[in-house]
Backbone of each chain as ProteinMPNN parsed JSONL, in Angstrom:
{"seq_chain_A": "XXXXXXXXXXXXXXXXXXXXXXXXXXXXXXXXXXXXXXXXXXXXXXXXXXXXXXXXXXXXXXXXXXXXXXXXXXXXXXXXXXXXXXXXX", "coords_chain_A": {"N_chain_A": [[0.855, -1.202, 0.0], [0.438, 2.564, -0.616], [1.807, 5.202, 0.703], [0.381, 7.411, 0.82], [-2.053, 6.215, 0.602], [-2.204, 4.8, 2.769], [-2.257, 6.763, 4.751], [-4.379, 7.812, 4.453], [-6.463, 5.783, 4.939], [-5.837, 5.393, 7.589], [-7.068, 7.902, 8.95], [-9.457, 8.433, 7.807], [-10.832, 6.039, 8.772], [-10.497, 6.794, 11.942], [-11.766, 8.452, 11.768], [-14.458, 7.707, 11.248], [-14.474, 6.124, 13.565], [-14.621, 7.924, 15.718], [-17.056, 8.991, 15.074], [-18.963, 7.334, 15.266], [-19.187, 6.372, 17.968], [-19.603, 8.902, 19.104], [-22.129, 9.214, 17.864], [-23.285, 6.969, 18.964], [-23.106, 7.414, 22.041], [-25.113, 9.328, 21.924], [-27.279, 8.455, 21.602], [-27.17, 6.144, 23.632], [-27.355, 8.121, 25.871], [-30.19, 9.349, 25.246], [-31.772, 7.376, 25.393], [-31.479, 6.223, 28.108], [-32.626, 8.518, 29.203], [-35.306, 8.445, 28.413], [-36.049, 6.199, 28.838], [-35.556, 5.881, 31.552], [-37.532, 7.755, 32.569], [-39.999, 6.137, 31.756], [-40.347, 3.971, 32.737], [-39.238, 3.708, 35.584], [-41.353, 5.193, 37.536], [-41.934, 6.131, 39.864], [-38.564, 5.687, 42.193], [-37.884, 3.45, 44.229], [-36.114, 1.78, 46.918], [-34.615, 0.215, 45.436], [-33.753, -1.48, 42.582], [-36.416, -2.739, 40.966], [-37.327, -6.601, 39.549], [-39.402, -6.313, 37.858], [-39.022, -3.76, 36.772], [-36.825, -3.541, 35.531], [-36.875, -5.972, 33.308], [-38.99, -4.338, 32.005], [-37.139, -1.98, 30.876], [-35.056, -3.062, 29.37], [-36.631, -4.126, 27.842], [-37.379, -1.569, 26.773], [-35.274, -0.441, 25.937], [-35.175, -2.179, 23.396], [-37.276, -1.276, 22.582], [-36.887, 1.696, 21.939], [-34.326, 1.391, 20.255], [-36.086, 0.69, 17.867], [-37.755, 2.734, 17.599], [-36.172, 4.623, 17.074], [-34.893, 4.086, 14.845], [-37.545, 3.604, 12.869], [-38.161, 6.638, 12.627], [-35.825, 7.364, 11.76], [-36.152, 6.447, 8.932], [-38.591, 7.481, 8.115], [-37.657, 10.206, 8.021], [-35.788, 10.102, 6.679], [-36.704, 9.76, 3.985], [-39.049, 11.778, 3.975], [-36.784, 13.819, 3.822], [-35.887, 12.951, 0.986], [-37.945, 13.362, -0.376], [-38.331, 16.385, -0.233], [-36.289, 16.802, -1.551], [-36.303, 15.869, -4.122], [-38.83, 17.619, -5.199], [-36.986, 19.862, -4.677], [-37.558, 21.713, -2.749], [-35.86, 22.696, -0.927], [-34.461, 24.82, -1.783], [-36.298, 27.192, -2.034], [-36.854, 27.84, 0.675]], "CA_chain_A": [[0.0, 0.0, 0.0], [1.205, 3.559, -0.65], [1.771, 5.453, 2.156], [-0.802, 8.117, 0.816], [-3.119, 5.419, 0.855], [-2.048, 4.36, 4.348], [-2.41, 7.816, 5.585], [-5.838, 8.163, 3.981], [-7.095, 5.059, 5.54], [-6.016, 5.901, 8.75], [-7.519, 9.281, 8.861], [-10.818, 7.575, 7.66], [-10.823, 4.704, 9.783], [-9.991, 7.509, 12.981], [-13.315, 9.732, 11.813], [-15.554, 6.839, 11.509], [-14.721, 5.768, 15.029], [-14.854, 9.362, 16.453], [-18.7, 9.914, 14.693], [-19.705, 6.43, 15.239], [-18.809, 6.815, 19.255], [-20.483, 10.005, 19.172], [-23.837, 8.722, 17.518], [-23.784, 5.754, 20.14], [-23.542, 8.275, 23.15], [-25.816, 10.293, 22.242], [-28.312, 7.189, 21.296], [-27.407, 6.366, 24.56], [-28.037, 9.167, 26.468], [-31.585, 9.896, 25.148], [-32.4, 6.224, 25.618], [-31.642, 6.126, 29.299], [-33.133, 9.449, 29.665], [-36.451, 8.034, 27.578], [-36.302, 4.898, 29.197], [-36.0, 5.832, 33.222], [-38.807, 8.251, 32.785], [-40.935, 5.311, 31.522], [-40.118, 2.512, 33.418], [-38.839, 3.682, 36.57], [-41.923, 6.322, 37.747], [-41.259, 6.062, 41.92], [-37.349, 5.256, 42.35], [-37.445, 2.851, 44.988], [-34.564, 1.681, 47.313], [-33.224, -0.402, 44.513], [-34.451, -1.208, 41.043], [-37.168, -3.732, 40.953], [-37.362, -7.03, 38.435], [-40.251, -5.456, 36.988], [-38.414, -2.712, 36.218], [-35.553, -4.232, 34.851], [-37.797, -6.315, 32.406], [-39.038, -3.004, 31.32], [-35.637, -1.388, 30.783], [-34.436, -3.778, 28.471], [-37.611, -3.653, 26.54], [-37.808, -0.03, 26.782], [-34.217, -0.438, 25.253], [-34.807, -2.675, 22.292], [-38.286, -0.582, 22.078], [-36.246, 2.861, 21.828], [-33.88, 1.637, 19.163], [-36.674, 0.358, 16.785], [-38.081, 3.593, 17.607], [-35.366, 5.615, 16.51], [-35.04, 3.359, 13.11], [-38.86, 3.944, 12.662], [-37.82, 7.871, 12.359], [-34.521, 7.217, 10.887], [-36.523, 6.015, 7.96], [-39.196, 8.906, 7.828], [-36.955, 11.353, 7.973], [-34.696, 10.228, 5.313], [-37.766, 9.351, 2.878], [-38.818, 12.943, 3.989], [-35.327, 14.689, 2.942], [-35.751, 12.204, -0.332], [-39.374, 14.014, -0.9], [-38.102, 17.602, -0.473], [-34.989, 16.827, -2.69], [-36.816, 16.337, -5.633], [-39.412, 18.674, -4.757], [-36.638, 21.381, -4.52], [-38.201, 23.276, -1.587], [-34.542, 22.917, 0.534], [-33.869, 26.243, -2.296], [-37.006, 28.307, -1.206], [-36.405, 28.059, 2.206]], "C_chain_A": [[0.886, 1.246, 0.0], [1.141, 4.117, 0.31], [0.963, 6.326, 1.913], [-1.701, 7.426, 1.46], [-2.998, 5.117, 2.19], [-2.39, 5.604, 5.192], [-3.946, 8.32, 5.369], [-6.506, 6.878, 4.565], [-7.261, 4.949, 6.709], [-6.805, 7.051, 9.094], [-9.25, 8.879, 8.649], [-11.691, 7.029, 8.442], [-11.019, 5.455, 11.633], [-11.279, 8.163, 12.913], [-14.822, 8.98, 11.664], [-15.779, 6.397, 13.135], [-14.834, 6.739, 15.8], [-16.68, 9.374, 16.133], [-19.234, 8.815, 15.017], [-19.972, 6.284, 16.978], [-19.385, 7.758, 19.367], [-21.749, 9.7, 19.059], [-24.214, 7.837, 18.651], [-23.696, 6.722, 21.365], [-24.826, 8.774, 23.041], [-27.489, 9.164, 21.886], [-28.833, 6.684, 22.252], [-27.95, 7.039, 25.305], [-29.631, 9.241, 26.44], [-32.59, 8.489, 25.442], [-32.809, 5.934, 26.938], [-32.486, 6.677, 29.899], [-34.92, 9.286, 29.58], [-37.115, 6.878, 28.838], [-36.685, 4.653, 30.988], [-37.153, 6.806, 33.744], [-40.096, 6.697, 32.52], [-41.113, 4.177, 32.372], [-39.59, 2.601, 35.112], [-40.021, 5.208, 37.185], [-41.63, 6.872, 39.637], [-40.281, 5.209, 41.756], [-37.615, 4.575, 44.073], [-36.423, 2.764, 45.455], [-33.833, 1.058, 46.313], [-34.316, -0.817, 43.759], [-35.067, -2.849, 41.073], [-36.963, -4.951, 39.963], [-38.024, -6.597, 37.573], [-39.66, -4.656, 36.28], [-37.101, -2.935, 35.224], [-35.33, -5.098, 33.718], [-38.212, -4.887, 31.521], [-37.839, -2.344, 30.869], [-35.169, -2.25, 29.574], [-35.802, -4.006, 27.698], [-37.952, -2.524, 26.078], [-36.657, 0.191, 25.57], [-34.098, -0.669, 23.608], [-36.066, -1.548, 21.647], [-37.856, 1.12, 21.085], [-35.404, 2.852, 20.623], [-34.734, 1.225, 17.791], [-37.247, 1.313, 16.734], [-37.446, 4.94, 16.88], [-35.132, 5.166, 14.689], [-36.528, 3.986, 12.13], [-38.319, 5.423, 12.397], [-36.862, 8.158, 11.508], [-35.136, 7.28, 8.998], [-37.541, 7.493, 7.128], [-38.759, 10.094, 7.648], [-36.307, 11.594, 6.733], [-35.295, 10.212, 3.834], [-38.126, 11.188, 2.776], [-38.108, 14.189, 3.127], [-35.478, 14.373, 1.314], [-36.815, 13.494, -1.592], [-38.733, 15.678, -1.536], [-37.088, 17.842, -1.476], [-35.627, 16.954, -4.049], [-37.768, 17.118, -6.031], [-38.668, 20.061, -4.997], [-36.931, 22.426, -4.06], [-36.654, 23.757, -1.172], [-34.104, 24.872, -0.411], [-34.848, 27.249, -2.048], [-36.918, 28.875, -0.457], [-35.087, 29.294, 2.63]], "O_chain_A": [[1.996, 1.154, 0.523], [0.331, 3.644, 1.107], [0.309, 6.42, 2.952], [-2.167, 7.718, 2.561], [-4.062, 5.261, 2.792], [-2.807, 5.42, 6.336], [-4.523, 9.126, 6.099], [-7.676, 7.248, 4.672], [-8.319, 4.567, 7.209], [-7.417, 6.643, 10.081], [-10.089, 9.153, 9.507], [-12.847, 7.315, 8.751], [-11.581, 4.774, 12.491], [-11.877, 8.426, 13.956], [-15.937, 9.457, 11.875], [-16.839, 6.339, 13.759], [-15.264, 6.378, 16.896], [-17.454, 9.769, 17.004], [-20.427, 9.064, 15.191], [-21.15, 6.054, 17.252], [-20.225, 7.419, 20.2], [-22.524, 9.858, 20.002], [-25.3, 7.93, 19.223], [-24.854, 6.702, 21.783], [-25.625, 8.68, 23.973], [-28.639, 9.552, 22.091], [-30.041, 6.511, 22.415], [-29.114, 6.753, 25.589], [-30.28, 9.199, 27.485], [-33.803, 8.514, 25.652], [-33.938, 5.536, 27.225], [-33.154, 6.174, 30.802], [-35.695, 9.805, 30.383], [-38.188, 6.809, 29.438], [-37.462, 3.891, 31.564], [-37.639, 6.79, 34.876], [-40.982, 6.505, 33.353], [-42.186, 3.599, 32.547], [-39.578, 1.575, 35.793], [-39.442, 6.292, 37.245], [-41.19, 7.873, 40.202], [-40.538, 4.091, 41.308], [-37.498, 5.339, 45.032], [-35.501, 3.378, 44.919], [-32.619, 1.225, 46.202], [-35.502, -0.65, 44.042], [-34.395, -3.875, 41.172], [-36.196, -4.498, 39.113], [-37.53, -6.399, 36.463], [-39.734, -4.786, 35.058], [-36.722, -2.267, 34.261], [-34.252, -5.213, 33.135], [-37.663, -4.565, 30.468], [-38.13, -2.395, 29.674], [-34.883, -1.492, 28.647], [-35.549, -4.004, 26.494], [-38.709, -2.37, 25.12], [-36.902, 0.787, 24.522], [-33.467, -0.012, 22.779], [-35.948, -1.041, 20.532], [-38.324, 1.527, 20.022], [-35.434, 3.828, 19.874], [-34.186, 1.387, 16.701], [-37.69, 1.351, 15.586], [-37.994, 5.903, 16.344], [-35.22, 5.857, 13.675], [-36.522, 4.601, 11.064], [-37.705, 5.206, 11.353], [-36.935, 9.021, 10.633], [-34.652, 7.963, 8.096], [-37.332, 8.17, 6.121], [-39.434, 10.991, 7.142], [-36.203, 12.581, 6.005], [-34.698, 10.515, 2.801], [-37.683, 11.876, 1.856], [-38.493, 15.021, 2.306], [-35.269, 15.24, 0.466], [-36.663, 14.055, -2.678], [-38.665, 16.07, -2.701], [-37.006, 18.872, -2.146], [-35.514, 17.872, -4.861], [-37.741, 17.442, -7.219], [-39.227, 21.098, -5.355], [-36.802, 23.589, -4.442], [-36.308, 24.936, -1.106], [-33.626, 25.839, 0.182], [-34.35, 28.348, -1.805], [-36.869, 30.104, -0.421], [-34.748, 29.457, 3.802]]}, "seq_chain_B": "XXXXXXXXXXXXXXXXXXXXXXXXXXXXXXXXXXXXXXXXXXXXXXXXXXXXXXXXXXXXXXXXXXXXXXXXXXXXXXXXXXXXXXXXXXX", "coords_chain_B": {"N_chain_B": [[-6.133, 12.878, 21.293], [-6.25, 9.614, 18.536], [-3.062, 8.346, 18.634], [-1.58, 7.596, 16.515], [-2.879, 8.975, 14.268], [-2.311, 12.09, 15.403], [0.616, 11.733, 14.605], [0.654, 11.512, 12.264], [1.784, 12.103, 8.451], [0.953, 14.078, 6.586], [1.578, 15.403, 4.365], [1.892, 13.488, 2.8], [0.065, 12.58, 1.152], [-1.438, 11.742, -1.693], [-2.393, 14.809, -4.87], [-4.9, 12.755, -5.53], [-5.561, 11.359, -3.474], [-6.331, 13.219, -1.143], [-8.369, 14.806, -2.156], [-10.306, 12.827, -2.136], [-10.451, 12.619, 0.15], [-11.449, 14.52, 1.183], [-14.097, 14.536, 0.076], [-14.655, 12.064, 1.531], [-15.109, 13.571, 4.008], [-17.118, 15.746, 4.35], [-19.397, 13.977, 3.228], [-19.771, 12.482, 5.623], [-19.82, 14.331, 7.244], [-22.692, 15.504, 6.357], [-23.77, 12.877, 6.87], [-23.771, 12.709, 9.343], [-25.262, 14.98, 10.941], [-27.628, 14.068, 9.906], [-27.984, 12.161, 11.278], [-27.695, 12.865, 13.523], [-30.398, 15.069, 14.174], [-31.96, 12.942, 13.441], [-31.999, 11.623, 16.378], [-32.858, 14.036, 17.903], [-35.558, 14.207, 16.632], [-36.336, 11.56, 17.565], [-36.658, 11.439, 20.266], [-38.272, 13.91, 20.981], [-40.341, 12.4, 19.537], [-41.354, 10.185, 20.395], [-41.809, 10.977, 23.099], [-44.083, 12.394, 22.411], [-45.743, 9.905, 21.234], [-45.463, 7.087, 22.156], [-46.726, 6.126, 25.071], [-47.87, 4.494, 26.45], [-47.619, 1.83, 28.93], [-44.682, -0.197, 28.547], [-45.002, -3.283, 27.131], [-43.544, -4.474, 25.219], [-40.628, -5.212, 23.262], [-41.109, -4.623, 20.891], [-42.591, -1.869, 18.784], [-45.933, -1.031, 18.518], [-48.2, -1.338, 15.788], [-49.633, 1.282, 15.935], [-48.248, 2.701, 17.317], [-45.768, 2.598, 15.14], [-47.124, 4.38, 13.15], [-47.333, 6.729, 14.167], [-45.367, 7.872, 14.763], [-44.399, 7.706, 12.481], [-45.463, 9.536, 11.275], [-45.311, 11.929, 13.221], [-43.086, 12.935, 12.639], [-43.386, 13.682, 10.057], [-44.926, 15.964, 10.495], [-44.25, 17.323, 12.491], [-41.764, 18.141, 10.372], [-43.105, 19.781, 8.71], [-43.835, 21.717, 10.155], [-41.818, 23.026, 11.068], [-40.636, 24.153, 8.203], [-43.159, 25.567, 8.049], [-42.836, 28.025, 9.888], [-40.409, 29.01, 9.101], [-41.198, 29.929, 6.647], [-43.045, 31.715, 7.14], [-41.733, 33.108, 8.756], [-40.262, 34.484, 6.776], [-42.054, 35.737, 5.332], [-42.602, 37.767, 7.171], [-40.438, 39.302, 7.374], [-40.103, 40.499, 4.802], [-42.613, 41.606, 5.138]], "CA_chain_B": [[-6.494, 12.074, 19.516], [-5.31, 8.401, 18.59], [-1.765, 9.15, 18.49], [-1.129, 7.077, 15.151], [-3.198, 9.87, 13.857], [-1.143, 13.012, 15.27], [2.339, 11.58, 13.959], [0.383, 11.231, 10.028], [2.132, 12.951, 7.805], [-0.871, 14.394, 5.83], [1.697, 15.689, 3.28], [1.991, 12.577, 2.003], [-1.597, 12.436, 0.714], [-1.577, 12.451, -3.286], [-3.628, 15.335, -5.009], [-6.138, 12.5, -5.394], [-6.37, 11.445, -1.892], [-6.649, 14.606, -0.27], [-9.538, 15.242, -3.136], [-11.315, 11.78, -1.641], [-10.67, 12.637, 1.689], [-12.549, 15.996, 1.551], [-15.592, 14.208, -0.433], [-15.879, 11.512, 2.449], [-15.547, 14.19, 5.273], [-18.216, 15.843, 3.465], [-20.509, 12.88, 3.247], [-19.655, 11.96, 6.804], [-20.481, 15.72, 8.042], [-23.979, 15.133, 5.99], [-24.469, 11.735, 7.688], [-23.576, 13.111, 10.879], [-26.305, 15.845, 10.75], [-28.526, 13.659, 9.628], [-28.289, 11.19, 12.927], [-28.365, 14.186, 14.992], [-31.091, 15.352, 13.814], [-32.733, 11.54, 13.747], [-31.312, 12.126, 17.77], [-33.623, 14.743, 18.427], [-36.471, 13.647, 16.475], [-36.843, 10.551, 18.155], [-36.975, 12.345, 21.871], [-40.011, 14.197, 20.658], [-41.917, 11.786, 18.726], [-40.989, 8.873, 21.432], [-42.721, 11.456, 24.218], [-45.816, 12.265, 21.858], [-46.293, 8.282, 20.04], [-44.928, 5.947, 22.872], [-47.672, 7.018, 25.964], [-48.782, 3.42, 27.557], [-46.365, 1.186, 29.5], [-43.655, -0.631, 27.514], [-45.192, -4.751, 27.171], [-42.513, -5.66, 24.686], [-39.324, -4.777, 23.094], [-41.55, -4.093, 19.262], [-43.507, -1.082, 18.398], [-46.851, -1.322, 17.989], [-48.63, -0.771, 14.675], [-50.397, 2.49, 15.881], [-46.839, 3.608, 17.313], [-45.403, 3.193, 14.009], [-47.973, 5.212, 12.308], [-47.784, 8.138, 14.866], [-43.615, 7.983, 14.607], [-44.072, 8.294, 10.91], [-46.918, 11.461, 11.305], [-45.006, 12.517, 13.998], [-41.762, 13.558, 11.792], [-43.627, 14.684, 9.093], [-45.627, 17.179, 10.81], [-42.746, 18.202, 13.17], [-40.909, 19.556, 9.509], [-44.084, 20.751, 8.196], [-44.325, 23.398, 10.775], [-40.3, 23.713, 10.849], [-41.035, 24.484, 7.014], [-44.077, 26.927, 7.805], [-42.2, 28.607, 10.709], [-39.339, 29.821, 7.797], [-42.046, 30.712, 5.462], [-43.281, 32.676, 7.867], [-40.673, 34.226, 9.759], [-39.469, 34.758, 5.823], [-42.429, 36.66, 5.062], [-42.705, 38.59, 8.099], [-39.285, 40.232, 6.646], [-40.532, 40.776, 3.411], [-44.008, 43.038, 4.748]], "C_chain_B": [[-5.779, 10.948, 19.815], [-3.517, 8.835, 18.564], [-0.82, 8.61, 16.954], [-2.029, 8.249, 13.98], [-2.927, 11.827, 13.687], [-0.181, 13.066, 14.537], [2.148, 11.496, 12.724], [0.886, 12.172, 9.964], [0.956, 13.403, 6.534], [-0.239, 14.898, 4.209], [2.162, 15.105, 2.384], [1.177, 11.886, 1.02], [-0.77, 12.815, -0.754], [-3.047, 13.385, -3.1], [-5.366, 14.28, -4.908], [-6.954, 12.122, -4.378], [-7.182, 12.119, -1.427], [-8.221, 14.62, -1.18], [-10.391, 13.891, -2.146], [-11.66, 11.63, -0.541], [-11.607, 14.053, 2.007], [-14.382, 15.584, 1.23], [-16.062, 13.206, 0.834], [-15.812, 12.691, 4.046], [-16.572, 14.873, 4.82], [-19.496, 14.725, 3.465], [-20.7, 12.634, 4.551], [-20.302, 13.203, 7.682], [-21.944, 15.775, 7.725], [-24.942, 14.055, 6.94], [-24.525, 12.0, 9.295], [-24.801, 14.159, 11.482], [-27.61, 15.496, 10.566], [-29.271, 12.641, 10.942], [-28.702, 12.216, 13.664], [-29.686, 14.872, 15.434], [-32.13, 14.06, 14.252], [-33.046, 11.59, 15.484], [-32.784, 12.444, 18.873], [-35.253, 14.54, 17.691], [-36.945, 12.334, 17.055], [-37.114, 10.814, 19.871], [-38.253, 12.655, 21.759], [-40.7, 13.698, 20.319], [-42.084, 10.392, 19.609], [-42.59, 9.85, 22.628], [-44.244, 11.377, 23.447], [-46.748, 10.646, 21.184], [-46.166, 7.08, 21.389], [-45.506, 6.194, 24.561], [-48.189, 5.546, 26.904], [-47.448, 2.903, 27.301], [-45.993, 0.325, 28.311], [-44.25, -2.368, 28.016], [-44.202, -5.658, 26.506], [-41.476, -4.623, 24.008], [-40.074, -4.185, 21.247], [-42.659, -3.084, 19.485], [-45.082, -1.554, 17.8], [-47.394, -0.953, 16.787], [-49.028, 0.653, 14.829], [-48.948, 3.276, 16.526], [-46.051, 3.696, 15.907], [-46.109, 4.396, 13.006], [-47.781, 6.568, 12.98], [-45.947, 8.199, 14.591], [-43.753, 8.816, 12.947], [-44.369, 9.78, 10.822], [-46.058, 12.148, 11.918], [-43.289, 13.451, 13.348], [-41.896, 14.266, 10.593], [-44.321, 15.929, 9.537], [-44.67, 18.058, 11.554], [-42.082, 18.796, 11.421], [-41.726, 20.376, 8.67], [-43.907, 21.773, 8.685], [-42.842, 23.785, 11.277], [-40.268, 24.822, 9.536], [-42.234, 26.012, 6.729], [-43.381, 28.093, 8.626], [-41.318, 29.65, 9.902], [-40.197, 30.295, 7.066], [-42.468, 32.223, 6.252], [-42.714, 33.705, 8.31], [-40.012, 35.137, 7.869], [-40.479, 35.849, 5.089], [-42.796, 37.78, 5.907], [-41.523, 39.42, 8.074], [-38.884, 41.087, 5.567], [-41.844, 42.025, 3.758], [-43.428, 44.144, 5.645]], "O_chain_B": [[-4.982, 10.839, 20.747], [-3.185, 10.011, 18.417], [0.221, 9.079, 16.494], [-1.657, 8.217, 12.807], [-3.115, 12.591, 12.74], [0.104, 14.045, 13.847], [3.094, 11.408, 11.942], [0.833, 13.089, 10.782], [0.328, 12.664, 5.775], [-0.91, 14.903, 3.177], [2.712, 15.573, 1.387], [1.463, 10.937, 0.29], [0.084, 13.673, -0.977], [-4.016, 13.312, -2.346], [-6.463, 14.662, -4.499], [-8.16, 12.252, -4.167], [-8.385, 11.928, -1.247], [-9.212, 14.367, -0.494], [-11.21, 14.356, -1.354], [-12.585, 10.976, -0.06], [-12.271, 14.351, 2.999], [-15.416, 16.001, 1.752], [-17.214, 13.215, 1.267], [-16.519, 12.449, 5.025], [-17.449, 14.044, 5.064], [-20.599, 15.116, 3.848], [-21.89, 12.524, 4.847], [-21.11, 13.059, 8.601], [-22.647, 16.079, 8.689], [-26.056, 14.145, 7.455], [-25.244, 11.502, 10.161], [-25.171, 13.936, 12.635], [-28.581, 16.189, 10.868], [-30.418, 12.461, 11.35], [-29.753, 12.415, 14.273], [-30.029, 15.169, 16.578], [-32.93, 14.138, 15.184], [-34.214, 11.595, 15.872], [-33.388, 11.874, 19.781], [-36.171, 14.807, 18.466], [-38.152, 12.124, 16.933], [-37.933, 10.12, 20.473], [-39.205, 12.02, 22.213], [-41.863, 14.063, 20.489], [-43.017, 9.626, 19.366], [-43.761, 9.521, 22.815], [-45.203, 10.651, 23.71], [-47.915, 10.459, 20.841], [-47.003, 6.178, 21.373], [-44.6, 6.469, 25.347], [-48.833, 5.66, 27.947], [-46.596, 3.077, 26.43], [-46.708, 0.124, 27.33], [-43.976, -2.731, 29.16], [-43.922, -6.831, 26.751], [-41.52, -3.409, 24.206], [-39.431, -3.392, 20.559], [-43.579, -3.345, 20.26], [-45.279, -2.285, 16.829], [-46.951, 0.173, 16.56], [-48.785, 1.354, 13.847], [-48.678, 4.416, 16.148], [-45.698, 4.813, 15.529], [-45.482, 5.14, 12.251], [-48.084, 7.557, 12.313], [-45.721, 9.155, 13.85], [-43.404, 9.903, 12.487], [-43.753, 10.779, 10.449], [-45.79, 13.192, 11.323], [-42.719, 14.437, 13.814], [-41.127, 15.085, 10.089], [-44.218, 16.929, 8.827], [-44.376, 19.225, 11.293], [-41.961, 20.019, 11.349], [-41.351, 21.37, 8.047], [-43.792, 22.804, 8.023], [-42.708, 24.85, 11.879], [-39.98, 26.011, 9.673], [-42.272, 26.923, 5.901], [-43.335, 29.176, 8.042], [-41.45, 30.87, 10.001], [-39.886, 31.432, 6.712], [-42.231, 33.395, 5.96], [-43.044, 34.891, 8.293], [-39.432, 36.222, 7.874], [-39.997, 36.725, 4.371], [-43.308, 38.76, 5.366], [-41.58, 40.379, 8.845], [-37.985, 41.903, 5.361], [-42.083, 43.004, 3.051], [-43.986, 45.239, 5.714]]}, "name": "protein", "num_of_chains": 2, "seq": "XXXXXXXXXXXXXXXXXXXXXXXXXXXXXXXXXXXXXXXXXXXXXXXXXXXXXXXXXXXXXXXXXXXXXXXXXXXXXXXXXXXXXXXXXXXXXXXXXXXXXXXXXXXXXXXXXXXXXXXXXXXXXXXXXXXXXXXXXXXXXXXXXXXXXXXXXXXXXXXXXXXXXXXXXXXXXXXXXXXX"}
């Protein structure tokens, strides 16, 4: 490999794992934040099974939730693209 | 930073690199904007669509339908908001 190429794959490889680490925090974050309002309404002394059942369905619920939007959004953007509003605006 | 990424010598990049490396930071700054965005749309349309206790780990049919509504109407009135504010500059 050329060392361009080596320096361009690194550099790549370095900004995928920076934005991909970023997206998963913040995926995180809003999940927990989503998820202990829903499932945890009175914080007990310590976190129930119930609750803990919930949590991990709240979890898988939250990322099919975010997909579900992921999708609308991007269909959305698709719409307005050929539409050609984004130049009105 | 990684530190195998400090010590690059960047001016080792051919013109065409550098050219391929600007198009995917570019794409990547797009896609990045685009999650973020996804981010904060799913906060809001989670609070307004997702309202009775959690029974299973899959969305229900009538939550998908309000997710979907719920993103198009959120940029509708992003969309009227600019019209607006755009003719309220204009009279």
């Amino acid at each position: 490999m050329s060392s361009s190429e080596s320096v361009k794959q690194t550099v790549i490889k370095q900004i995928l794992l920076e934005s991909n680490t970023a997206n998963a925090r913040q995926l995180i974050e809003k999940m927990n934040e989503n998820c202990f309002e829903k499932c945890v309404p009175k914080p007990g002394a310590s976190i129930s099974s119930s609750e803990q059942t919930c949590i991990a369905q709240c979890t898988d619920k939250y990322m099919a939730a975010w997909n579900q939007v992921h999708q609308a959004y991007m269909a959305r953007i698709r719409q307005e693209v050929s539409n050609n509003s984004f130049s009105t605006v | 930073m990684d530190p195998s990424v400090s010590n690059l010598d960047l001016e080792q990049l051919s013109d065409k690199d550098k050219a391929e490396l600007r198009q995917f930071v570019s794409n990547e700054n797009q896609r990045t904007r685009v999650r973020e965005q996804t981010h904060v749309l799913t906060d809001i349309c989670w609070k307004k669509c997702v309202t009775s206790s959690v029974k299973n780990g899959a969305l229900e049919k009538g939550e998908q339908t309000c997710l979907a509504n719920c993103v198009d109407r959120f940029l509708d009135v992003n969309f009227m908001t600019l019209k607006h504010l755009g003719s309220m500059r204009q009279g």
